[in-house]
N, C-alpha and C positions, 0 to 999 in steps of 0.2 A: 650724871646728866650733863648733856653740851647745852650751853646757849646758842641760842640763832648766828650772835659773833663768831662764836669756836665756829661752827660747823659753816660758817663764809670762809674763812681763814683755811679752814682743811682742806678745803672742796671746792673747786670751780669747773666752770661749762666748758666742754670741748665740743665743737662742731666737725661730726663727719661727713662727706657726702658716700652716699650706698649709691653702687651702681645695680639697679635691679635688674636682673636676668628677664624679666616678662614685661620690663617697663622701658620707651624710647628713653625716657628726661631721667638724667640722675637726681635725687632728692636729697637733703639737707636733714641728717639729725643729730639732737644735742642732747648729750650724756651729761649728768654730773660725776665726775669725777676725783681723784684725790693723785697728788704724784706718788705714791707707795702702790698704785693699781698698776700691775702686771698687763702686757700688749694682752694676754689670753684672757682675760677680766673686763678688759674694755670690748674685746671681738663679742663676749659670751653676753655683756649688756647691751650689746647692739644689737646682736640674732633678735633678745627678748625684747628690745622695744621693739624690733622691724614688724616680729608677729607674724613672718611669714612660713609656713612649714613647707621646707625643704631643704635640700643637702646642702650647704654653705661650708662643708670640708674644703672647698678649694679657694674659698676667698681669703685674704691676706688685707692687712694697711699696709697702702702706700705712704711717704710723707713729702708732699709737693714740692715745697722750699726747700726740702735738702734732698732730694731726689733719690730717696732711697726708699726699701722694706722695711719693714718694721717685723722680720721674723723667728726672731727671737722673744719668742711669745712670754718666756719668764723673767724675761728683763721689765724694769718697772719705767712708769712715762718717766720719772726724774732720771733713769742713768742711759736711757736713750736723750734725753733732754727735748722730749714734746711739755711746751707750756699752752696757755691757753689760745695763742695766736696762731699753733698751729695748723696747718690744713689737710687733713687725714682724707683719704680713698679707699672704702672697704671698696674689693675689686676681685673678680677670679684673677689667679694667678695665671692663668693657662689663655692662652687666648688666638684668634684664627692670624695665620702669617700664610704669603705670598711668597713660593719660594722659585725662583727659575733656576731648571737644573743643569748642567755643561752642554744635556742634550737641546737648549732651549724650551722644553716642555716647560710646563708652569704646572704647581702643585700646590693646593691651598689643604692646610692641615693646622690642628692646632697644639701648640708649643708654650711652653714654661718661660713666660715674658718675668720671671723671678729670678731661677737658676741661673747660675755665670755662661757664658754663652758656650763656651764648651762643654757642658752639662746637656746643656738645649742641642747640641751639633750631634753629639753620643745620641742622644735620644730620636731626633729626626733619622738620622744615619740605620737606627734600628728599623722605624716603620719602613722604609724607603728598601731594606737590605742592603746595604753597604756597610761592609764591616771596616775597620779600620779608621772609626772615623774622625781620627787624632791628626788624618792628611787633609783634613775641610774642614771649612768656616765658612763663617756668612761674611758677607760682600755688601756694602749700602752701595748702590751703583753711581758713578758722577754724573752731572747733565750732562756730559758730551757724550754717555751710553743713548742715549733717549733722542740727543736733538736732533738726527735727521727723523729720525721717525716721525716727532712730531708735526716737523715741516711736510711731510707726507700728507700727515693725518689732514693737518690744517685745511688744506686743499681737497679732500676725499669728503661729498656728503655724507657720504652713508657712514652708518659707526662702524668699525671694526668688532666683532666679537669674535673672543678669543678661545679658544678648547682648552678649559682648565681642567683637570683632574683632581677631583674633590675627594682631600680624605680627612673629612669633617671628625668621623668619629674617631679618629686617632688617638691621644687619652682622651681619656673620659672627663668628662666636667667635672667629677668629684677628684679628679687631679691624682689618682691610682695611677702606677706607673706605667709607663707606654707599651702596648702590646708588643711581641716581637717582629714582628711581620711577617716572615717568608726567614726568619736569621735562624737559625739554630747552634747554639749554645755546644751542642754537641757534636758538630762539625761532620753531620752526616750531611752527603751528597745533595743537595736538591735540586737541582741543571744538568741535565744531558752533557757530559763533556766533551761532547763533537759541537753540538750546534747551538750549545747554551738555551736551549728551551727549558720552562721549567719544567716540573716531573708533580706531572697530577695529580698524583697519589698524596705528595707531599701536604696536599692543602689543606685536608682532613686535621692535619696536626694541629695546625694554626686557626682553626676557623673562626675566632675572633678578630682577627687580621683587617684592617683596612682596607689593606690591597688582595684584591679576585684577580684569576691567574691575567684577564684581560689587563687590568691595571699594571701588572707585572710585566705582561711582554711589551706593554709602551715604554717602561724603565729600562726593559733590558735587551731591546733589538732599536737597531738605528732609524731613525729619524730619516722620510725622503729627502732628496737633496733641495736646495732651495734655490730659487730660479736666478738668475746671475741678476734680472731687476732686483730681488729682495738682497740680493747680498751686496749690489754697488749702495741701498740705502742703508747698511748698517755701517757704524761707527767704525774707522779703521784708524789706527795712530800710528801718526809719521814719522815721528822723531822720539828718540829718548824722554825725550820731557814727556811729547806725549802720554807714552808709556808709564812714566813715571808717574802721572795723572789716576791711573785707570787704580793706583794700588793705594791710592788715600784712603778707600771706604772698607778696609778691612773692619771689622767689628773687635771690642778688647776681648779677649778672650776670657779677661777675669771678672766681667762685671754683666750687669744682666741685659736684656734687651731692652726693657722700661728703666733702666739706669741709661741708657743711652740713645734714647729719644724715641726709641723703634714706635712706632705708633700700630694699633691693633688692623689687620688687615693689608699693612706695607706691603710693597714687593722688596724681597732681597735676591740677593745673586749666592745659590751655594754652591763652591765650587772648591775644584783642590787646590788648597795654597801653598801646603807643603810638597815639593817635588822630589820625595825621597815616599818610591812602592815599594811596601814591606809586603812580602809574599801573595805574592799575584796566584787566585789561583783559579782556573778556569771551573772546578767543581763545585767551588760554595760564593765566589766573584761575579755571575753573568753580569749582575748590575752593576757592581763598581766596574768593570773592565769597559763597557759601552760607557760610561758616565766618564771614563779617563781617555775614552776614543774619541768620544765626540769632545771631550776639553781642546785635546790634541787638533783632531779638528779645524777645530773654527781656531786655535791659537793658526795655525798655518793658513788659513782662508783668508783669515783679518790682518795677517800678515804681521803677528803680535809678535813672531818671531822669521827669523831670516831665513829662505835657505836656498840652494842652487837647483836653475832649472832641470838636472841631471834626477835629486833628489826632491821634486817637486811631480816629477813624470811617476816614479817610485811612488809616493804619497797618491795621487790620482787613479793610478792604478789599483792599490789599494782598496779606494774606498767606490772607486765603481764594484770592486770583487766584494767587498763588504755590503753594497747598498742593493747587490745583485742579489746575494746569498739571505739577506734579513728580508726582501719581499719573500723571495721561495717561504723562510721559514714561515712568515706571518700567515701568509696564505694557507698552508698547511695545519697550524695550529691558531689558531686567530681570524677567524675568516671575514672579521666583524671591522679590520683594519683593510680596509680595498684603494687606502691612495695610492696612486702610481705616478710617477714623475712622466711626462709624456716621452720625454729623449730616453731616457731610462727603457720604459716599455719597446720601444722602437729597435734600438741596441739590442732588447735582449731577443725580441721578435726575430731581427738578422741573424744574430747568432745560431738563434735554433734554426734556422731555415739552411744556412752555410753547411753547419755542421751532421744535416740529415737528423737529428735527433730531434725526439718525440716533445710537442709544446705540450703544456703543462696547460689547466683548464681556464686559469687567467690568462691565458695570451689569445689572442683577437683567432674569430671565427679561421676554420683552415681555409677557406676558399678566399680571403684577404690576402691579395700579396703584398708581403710588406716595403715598404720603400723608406730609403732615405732622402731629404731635402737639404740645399744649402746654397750658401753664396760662393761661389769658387772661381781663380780665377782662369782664363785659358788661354794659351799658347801656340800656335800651329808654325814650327819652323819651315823659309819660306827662304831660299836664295835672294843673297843683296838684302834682305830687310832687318832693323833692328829687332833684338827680340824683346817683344813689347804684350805682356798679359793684360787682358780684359776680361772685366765681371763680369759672369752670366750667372741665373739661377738655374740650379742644374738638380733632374731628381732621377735618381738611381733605383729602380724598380725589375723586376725582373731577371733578367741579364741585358738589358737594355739600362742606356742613358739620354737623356734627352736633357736637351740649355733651351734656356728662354731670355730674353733681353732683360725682365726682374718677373720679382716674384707675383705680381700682377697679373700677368699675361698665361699664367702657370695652368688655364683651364683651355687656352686656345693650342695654338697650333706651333710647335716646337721650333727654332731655330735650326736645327740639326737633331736626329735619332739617330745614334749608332751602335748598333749589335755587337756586342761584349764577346757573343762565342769562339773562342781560340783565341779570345785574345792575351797577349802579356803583358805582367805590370811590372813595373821595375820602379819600386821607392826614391825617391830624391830626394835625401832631408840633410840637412847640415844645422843641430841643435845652436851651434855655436854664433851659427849666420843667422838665423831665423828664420831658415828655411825649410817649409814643409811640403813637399811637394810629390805629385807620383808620375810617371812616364808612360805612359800608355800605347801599344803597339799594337794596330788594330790591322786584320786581316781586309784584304781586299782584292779584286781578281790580280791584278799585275803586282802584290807584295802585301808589304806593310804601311801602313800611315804612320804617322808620328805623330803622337798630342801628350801633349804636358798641361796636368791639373795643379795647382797650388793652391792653398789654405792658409789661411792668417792664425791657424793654432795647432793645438797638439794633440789633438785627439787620433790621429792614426798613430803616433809613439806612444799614446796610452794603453791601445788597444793593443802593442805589441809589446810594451812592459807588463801586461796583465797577465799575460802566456805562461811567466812566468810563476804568477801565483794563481794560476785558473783552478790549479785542485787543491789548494787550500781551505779546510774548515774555517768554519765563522769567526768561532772566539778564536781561533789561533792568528787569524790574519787581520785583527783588532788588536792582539798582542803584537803582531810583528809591524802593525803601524806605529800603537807605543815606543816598542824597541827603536825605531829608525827617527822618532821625537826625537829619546832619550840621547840619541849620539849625534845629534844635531849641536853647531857651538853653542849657541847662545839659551840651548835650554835648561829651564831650571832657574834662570836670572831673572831675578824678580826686580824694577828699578825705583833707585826712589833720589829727588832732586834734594843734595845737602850742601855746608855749607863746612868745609874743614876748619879746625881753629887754626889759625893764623892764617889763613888764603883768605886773600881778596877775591876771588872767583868764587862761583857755583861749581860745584861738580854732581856727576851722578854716578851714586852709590848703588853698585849691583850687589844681591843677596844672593846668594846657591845654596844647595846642602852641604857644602862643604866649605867654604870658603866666601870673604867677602873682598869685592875688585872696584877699588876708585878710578872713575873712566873721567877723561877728560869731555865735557857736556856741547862741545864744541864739534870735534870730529869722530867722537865714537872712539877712537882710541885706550884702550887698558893704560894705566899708571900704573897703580901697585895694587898687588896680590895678598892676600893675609889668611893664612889658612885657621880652621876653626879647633884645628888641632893644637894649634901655637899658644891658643888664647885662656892666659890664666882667670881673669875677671872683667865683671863687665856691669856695667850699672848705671843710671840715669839720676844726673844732676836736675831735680824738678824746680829748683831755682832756676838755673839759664837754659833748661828745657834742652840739656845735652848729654847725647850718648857718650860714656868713654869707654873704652874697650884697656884693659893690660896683656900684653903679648910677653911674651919668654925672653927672659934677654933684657928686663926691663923698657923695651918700648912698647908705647903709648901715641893713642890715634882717641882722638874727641871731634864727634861731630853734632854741629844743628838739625834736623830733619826742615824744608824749609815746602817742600809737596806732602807733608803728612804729621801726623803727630810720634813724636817722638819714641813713644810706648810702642807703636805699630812697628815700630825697625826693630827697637830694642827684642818686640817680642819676636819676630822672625828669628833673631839669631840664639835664644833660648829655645825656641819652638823644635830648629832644626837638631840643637844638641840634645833638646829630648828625645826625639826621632831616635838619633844613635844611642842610644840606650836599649832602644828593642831588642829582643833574640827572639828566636823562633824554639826555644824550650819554654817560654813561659807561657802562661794561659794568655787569654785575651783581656783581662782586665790590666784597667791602666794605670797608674800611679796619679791620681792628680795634682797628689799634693806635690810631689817633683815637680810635675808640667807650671804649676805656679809661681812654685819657689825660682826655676830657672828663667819665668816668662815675666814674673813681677815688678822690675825696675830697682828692686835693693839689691845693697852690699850684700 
């Protein structure tokens, strides 16, 4: 028999709070317990006092003050060391996240706020279809993603509401593991491999899936283009620091999202962070290849990386044949998707009209002739006078043109009409000068006239770079924008501001898949090259919060991370020599415990 004493001494009150699924306000309840009670002992007299019947498989304890799980259910409260002061959260493990995808789309689904975050990446990467997904991670994004928009908003009455794509039921509440989605295991075909559509029949397979083939073609055809006002208000970074900014909110790979503050409902950014594509392949890929075209993308738009306007005309042309070819498909398989960019529509309206060939049932009534509009400037050479251009609005319609003094006056009565028939053009461009301009030899009873149009852009070099890939299939010419990234200098360098042992300076430390390049933070300039081959050990000092790396030859390179935390560098240059470890003999499952052991920060 215990006396009242014994059983005070054995036993004391721990206070949980239960977050109830049917209930706003989380509640407060107090167990008597003993420290010899096992986490699955205390879960099991909680259900019993809650009294509520239903599935509670996917709830866990959090523990506040040390920020961690408590999922090691046969461990006992004394070798976890919870005492009575502790502050416990029964809580679903699974919970709804905000995810934005390279294509900008925004995707709310719910995700294992438990599992280390590359558990959680595997698992999104499955619903979504995108295999491979050891090249992605989550992103907490910095204020300077956000603050022009904000200052936008501030000013804008009306609220924004945004088109999310809700895949609520992604796993299940009772925490069962993730459906596959559209992935198959078995590496049979499931996309069209000309035009990356999916293959209907496929769906049947999956029909537990999240994603309905309409969700799918939002994943895996492009995105309209966005209007040059929404792209001057997104975030563009100007300098190396900049840059180096945008790469602080990588997430640790090795710890959970509720270990790292994620809060339920957040927005995160998932995108590829490692720039090493292991077998790209257009028949079981549609999504991951549009998700690493649109990264590419907006890395070139936002001008995240550098490149020559020679390869800038290349890239443009591109993604007009790209954004050309994904309305056709959508229209054709997806009817239920009808945005149209208005220039877009117009462009392609000219085209078919140019080319004799048959419009297709989206382009405007046939008794509509189509025209283009713009500001251009004009020239008429004139004996003795300097040559000196001026702006008219000018709109091109029929085989006729006609200028107006601006685009105001565009419903009265024209400056000049003159009739195009017989006429000849003769290009004027000089890329190097800035010069874009066309020549125009207009028939008249005693000869020809002369007139010169100029433009302040590139869109006739686009139009004649596209020529190039005018018969290129979809996913092929999404792959050959990748390809033209990928051999771009600066891609693949990921930047981060550090601080070398013994330099009094800053510098910035670029990361690659293969090598790491200390650049001088001042002029952009490369220092020293260190390839990943060289590198015998590497590991972080978490006393002075510094990386040291050992090279062949006995040299040695220790740096501060000083725009991020130090685990976040360290883990890039493990991440990447995980990478090189892949072949294409093995299955697709991954080793994690490698990826940890190289990503960890020990000896």
């Amino acid at each position: 028999m215990l006396s009242s004493t014994d059983f005070t001494f054995a036993s004391w009150e721990l206070v949980v709070r239960v977050d109830h699924p049917n209930e706003e306000q989380q509640k407060d309840v107090t167990l008597r317990v003993s420290g010899d009670l096992h986490v699955g002992g205390v879960m099991l007299k909680l259900v019993e006092q809650i009294n509520i019947s239903q599935d509670w498989s996917d709830f866990a304890l959090w523990w506040e003050q040390k920020h961690c799980w408590l999922l090691k259910t046969h461990w006992t409260l004394d070798k976890y060391g919870v005492q009575a002061d502790a502050k416990l959260l029964f809580t679903p493990q699974h919970k709804m996240l905000r995810l934005r995808l390279p294509n900008l789309k925004m995707v709310r689904l719910r995700v294992s706020f438990s599992a280390v975050v590359f558990k959680a990446v595997s698992d999104i990467c499955k619903i979504l279809n995108i295999r491979r997904s050891e090249e992605l991670s989550l992103l907490k994004p910095s204020g300077d993603y956000f603050k022009k928009k904000k200052k936008k908003d501030k000013n804008n009455k009306e609220p924004i509401i945004e088109d999310i794509l809700n895949l609520e039921s992604s796993p299940t509440a009772s925490g069962s593991s993730v459906s596959p989605g559209l992935y198959s295991k078995t590496m049979t075909p499931i996309y069209d491999p000309i035009n990356g559509t999916p293959a209907s029949s496929t769906m049947t397979w999956f029909s537990d899936s999240p994603l309905t083939e309409q969700n799918c073609s939002i994943l895996a055809f492009s995105q309209p283009p966005q209007s040059p006002e929404a792209l001057a208000d997104m975030y563009q970074p100007r300098s190396l620091v900049d840059k180096a900014k945008l790469n602080a909110g990588w997430l640790d790979s090795s710890r959970s999202l509720m270990e790292q503050g994620i809060q339920e409902d957040e927005q995160l950014l998932l995108r590829f962070k490692y720039y090493s594509f292991f077998d790209l392949n257009p028949k079981y890929d549609a999504v991951r290849i549009n998700q690493l075209y649109e990264q590419a993308r907006w890395a070139i738009l936002l001008e995240e990386i550098d490149c020559t306007e020679e390869e800038m005309l290349i890239f443009a042309a591109l993604q007009y044949h790209i954004s050309k070819l994904s309305l056709s498909a959508e229209t054709q398989d997806f009817t239920g998707e009808s945005e149209v960019d208005e220039i877009e529509a117009a462009l392609s309206n000219l085209e078919v009209t140019l080319e004799g060939g048959k419009a297709d049932s989206l382009l405007e009534d046939i008794t509509d002739i189509p025209k283009l509009a713009d500001n251009l400037k004009l020239f008429r050479p004139k004996k003795l006078l300097p040559k000196a251009f001026k702006q008219y609005w000018f709109i091109f319609k029929d085989t006729s043109i006609a200028y107006f003094k601006n685009k105001e006056l565009e419903q009265g009565e024209p400056l000049e009409k003159l009739n195009l028939r017989g006429c000849e053009v003769v290009p004027d461009v000089n890329v190097a000068g800035r010069k874009f301009g066309i020549k125009l030899l207009i028939p008249v009873a005693d000869g020809m006239n002369e007139m010169y149009l100029r433009c302040d852009h590139l869109a006739a070099r686009i139009l004649e770079a596209h020529q190039n890939v005018a018969q290129m299939p979809l996913v092929e010419a999404k792959l050959r924008f990748i390809q033209a990234w990928q051999s771009l200098p600066e891609f693949g360098l990921t930047y981060y501001l550090v601080r070398f042992k013994g330099s009094k300076k800053d510098d910035i430390l670029g990361v690659s898949y293969n090598r790491l390049i200390k650049i001088d933070a001042a002029t952009g300039i490369p220092v020293t090259t260190w390839r990943f081959t060289n590198i015998k050990q590497w590991n972080v000092n978490w006393e002075t919060r510094q990386v040291v790396i050992e090279f062949d030859q006995n040299v040695f390179t220790a740096f501060t991370c000083l725009s991020a935390d130090c685990k976040i560098v360290h883990e890039y240059i493990g991440g990447y020599i995980f990478l090189s470890t892949r072949s294409k003999d093995q299955n697709e499952t991954l080793d994690e415990d490698l990826f940890h052991k190289l990503t960890g920060g020990q000896d």
